[in-house]
N, C-alpha and C positions, 0 to 999 in steps of 0.2 A: 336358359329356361324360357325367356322371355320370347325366345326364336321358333324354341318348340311351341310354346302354346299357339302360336301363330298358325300352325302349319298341322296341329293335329285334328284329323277329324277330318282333311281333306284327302280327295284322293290321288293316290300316288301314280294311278295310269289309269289309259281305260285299254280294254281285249276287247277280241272279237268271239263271239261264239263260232264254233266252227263250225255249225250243219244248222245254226238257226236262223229262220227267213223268216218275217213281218209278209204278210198278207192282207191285202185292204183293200177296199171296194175303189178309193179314190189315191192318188199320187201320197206315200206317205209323208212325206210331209205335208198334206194339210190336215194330219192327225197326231203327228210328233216330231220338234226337233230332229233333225239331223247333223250328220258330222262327218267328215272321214275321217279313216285308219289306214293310215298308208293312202293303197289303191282303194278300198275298199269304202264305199258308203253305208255307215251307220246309225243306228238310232241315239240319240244321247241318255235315251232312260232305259233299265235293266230289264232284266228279261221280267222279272217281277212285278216293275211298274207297269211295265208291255201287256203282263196278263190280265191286272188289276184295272186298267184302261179299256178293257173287253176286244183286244187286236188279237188276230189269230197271229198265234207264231207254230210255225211245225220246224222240225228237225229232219234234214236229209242227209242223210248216212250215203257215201260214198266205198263202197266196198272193194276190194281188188278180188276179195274169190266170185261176186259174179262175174268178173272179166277172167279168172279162172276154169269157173261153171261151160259160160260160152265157150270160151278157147277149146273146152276139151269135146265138145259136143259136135264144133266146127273141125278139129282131129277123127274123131270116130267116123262121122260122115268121110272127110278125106281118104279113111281108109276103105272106103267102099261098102261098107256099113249102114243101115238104117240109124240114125238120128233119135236116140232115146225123149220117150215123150213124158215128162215126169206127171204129168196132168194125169196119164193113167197107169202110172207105176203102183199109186197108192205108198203107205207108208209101210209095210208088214214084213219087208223084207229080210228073212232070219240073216242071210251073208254079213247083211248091214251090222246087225245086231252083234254078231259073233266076231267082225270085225273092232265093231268101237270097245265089246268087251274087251279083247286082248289087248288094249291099249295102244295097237298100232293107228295111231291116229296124227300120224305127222301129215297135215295141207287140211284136214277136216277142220273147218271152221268150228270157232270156240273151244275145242276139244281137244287142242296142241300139246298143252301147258303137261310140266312132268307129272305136278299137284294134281293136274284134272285128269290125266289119262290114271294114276294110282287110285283114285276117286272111280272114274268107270269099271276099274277091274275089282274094284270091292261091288259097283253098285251092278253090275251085270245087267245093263240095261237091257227089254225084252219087251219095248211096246216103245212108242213114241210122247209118250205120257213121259215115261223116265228122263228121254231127252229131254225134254223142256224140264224137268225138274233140277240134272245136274247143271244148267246150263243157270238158273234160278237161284242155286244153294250154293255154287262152286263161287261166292262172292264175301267181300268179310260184312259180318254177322250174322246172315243164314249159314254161315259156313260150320256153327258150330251145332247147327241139326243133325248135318253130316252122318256123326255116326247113330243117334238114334234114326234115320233116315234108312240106312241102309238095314239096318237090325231089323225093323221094322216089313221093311221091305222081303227080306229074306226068312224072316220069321211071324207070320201072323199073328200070333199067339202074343206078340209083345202090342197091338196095336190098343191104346189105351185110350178113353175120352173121358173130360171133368163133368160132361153132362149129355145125354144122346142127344140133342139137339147140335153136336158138333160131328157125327157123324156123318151124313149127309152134304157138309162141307169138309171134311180134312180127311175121308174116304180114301178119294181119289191119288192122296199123298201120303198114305199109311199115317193117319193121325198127328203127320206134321204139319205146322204154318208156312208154307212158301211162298204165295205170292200176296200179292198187294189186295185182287180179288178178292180172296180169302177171308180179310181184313174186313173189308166192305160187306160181305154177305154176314158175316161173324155179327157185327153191330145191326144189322137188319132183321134175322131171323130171331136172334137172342133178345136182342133190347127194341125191336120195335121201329128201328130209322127209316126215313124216306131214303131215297136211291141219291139223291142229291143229298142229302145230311150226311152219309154216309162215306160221299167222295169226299167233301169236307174234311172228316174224319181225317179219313186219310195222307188228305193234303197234309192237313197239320202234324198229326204222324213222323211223316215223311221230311219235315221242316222244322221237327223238334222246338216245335210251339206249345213251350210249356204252359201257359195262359190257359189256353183254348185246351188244352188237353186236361190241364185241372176241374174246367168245367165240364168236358165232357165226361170223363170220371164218374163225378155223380151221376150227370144223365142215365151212364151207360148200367148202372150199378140197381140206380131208381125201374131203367126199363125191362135188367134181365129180371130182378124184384117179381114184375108183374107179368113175368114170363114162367112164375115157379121154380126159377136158377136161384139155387142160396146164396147170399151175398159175400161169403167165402169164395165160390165157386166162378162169382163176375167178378170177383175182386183179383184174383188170380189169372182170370183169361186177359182182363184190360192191362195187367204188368207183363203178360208174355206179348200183349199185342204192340206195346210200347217198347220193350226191349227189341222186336222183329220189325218193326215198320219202318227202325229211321233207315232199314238197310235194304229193304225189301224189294223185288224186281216186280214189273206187274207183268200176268200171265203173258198179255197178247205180244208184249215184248218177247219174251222169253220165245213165244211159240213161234215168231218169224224167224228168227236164230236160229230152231231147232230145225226149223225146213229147210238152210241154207246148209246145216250141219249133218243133215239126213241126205241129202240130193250129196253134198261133196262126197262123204261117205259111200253111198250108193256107187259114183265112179269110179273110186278107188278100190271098191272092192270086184267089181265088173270090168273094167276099162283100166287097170292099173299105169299102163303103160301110157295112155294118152293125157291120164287125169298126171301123172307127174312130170311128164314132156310141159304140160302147160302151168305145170303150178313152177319150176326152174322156168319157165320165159316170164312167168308175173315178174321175177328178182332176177332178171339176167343182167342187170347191171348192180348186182350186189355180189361179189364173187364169194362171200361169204358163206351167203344162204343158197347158191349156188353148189359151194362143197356141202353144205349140209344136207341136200334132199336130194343129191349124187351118190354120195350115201347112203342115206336113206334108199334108192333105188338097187343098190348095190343088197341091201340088209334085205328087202323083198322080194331078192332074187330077178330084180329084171336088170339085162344086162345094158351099161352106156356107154355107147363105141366112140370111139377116140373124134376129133374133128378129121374130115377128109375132104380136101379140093373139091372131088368129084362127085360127092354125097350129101355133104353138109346142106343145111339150107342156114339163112341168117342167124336163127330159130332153132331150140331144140324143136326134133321133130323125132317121130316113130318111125320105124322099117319092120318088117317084117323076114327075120333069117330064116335061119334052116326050121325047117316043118313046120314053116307057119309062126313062127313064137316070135311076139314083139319084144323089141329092142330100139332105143331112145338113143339116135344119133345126136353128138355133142353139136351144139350152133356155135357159128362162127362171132355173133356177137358177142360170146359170153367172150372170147380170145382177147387179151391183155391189148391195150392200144392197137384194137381193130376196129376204124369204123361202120358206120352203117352203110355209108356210101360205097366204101370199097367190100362189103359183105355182098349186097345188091350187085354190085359191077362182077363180082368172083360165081356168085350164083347165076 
């Protein structure tokens, strides 16, 4: 007992964040300890103290479907092809739409999962709004919107508000609370907050800071008051805002996702054959996921020709057979203890 009191309360390791980078005018350390990890130089205070210290910290997301996106753009062109320009694609494209609904959404970013493709075939997405919504809800605790979300959706008639002053904010999502946004305008327009009080809000929300949430309570209750909201009716929105926020995505997130998830989308359903040549070389040292979107090409009817000396390149690559119709020659990399060296030297 005596060993443990010793040792409680300390901590057991320290992590790394994996996409978070300290930015500062001057060398950080001469604004915070440091330490390594491993290889890696870190700060010795959490990402928390980090904020509350006024350091910027950002998060950089490292993706394998933009090296998917390029690969398939730098395919297309290969094949003699104009270079699709997504700047003036726009988002409107029904193919896209009729694609994600069917749920064939194997390589489509975010949109994989059996849960999320069963999810888009009920929610029949038909605007780019929607995508950022399932992209938003398909998480646990909005997830249980879900099915009023899509009822909702599907039927007007069901879309209901505790006071029209929520109209105008949960409009745009048939009457449900998705994003973190939401939240923020919610406490602004009904109770009266500054745009800074309001993130606050949110933070604490989102950090299940019961304290601060106790006092905002009143606040919120005091503000919709002299808003003409009955205090039944603040009293009710501030427990669904609390039940929704500790889990809540914020919009702009959700809406860079959904551009990643719309562009994959878009090749897939234009470019089939290049967009899954490139999404098999993202995993071609994973033989696994290699049979699986082999198949997958197999299920979409484009055919994938066996490896050939003469043909192959290291790389699944596209050909072009009889009248024209692409076909996705196997790369010799994916081949069982073949290296890169002797792919290179055999190409």
């Amino acid at each position: 007992i005596d060993i443990a009191r010793k040792v409680e309360g300390i901590p057991r390791n320290t992590s790394t964040h994996a996409a978070g980078v300290v930015i500062a005018a001057q060398p950080v350390v001469e604004y915070v300890p440091l330490q390594k990890n491993g290889e890696v130089v870190t700060t010795q205070y959490t990402m928390g103290e980090i904020e509350r210290l006024g350091l910027l910290k950002m998060d950089f997301l490292g993706l394998r479907t933009l090296t998917v996106i390029r690969d398939t753009l730098s395919e297309i062109e290969g094949q003699g092809e104009e270079r699709p320009n997504f700047e003036r694609l726009g988002d409107d494209d029904p193919a896209v739409y009729r694609l994600i609904s069917s749920g064939d959404t194997d390589g489509v970013f975010q949109l994989e999962s059996g849960g999320m493709r069963a999810f888009l075939q009920q929610l029949r997405p038909d605007c780019f709004e929607d995508i950022i919504a399932g992209i938003s809800l398909y998480r646990p605790g909005p997830m249980d919107q879900i099915p009023r979300y899509v009822a909702c959706k599907n039927d007007a008639s069901q879309v209901s508000y505790s006071t029209p002053l929520l109209k105008p904010i949960l409009s745009p999502t048939y009457g449900c609370m998705v994003y973190q946004e939401q939240v923020m305008q919610i406490v602004r327009d009904l109770a009266g907050y500054s745009l800074g009080h309001s993130d606050l809000v949110r933070r604490a929300m989102s950090k299940k800071k019961k304290d601060v949430m106790a006092r905002e309570r009143e606040a919120f209750i005091e503000g919709c008051e002299g808003n003409n909201v009955p205090k039944t009716v603040a009293v009710e929105i501030f427990d669904s805002m609390m039940d929704f926020a500790q889990y809540a995505f914020n919009k702009s997130h959700a809406a860079a996702y959904a551009v990643i998830a719309y562009r994959t989308a878009w090749l897939k359903a234009h470019y089939p054959a290049e967009f899954m040549a490139s999404l098999i070389n993202s995993f071609i040292d994973r033989a696994d996921k290699v049979a699986e979107y082999v198949y997958s090409c197999r299920k979409q009817g484009i055919e994938v020709l066996p490896p050939d000396l003469n043909r192959s390149q290291a790389r699944f690559s596209v050909e072009k057979g009889e009248e024209g119709k692409k076909q996705i020659r196997f790369g010799l990399g994916a081949l069982r203890n073949v290296g890169v060296a002797a792919c290179r030297s055999i190409v």
